[in-house]
Each structure stands twice: as C-alpha cells, then as structure tokens.
C-alpha positions as CSV (number, residue, x, y, z in Angstrom):
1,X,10.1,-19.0,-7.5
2,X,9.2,-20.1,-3.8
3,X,9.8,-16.5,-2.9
4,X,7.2,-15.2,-5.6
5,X,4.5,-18.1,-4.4
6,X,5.1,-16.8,-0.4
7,X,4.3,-13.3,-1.0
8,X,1.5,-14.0,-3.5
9,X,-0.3,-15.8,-0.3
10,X,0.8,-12.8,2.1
11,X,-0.7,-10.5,-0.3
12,X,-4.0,-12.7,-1.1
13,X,-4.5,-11.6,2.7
14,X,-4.6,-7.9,2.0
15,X,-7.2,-7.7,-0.9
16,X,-8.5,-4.7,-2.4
17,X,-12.3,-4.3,-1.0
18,X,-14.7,-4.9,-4.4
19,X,-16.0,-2.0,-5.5
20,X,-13.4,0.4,-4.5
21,X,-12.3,2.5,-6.9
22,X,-9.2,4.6,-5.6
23,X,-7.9,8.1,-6.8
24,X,-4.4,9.0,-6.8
25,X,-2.8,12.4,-6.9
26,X,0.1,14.9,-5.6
27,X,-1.0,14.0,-2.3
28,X,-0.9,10.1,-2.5
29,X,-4.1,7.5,-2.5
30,X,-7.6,9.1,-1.3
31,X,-10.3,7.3,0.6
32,X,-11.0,6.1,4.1
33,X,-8.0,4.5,5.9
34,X,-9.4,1.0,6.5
35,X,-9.9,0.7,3.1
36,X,-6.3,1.1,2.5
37,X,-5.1,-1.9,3.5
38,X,-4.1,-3.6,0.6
39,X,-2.3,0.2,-0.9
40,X,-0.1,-0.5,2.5
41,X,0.6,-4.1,1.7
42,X,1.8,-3.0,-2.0
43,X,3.7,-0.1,-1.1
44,X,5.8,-1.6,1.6
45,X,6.3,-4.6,-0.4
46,X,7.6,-1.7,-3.7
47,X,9.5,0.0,-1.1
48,X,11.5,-3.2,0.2
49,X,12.1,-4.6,-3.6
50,X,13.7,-0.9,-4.4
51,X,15.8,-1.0,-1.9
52,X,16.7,-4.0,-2.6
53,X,17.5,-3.6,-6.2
54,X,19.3,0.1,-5.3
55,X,20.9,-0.9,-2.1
56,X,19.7,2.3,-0.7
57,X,17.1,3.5,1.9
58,X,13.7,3.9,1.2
59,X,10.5,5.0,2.9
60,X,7.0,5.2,2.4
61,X,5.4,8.8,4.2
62,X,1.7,7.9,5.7
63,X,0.4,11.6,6.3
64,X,-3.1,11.8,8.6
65,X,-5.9,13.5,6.2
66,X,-7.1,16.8,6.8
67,X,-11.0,16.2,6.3
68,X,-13.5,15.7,9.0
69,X,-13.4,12.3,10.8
70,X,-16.0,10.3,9.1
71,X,-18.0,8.8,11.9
C-alpha cells in the first residue's frame, strides 16, 4: 500500500491541465506537447506495471507531429 501512496504523490505532480479535453486515435493522443505531461506520466507508469506483470519489454513510441509549429 506504501507503494500505491508514493506514486499517487509522484503523479499529483503531473496533473491534467483543466479544461483539456484530449482526443485519441490510430495515431496516439492529439494536442500541443506541453500539455501532455500528465499522458507521459501515465503511460510510462502503464508501460513499467506491464512489464512488470509480463516479465517482458515494453516501450512507449513518442513520434514528433506533422502540423505547423504553433508559435
């Protein structure tokens, strides 16, 4: 249980920005990058519990976005 408490802190510093609403398809979460902060916090943390439970390697694949840089 002191495991579960730890990482509910870590992730408390990663929150999901209010507001956002986030869309997900073939081609993975969609919106600016520094709003995906918390996504990256979650994923890594469902990648290393998999890999845990499987005993087997597993990634997560950040790809750079293909739309004009939003300045």
């Amino acid at each position: 249980m002191a495991e579960f408490e730890a990482t509910s802190q870590k992730s408390a510093l990663h929150p999901k920005p209010a507001g956002l609403v986030l869309q997900y398809g073939t081609a993975g979460f969609r919106t600016a990058a520094k709003q995906l902060d918390h996504v990256m916090f979650r994923m890594g943390l469902l990648a290393a519990l998999r890999s845990r439970r499987t005993r087997a390697t597993i990634g997560v694949m950040v790809t750079a976005s293909h739309n004009p840089e939003v300045r």
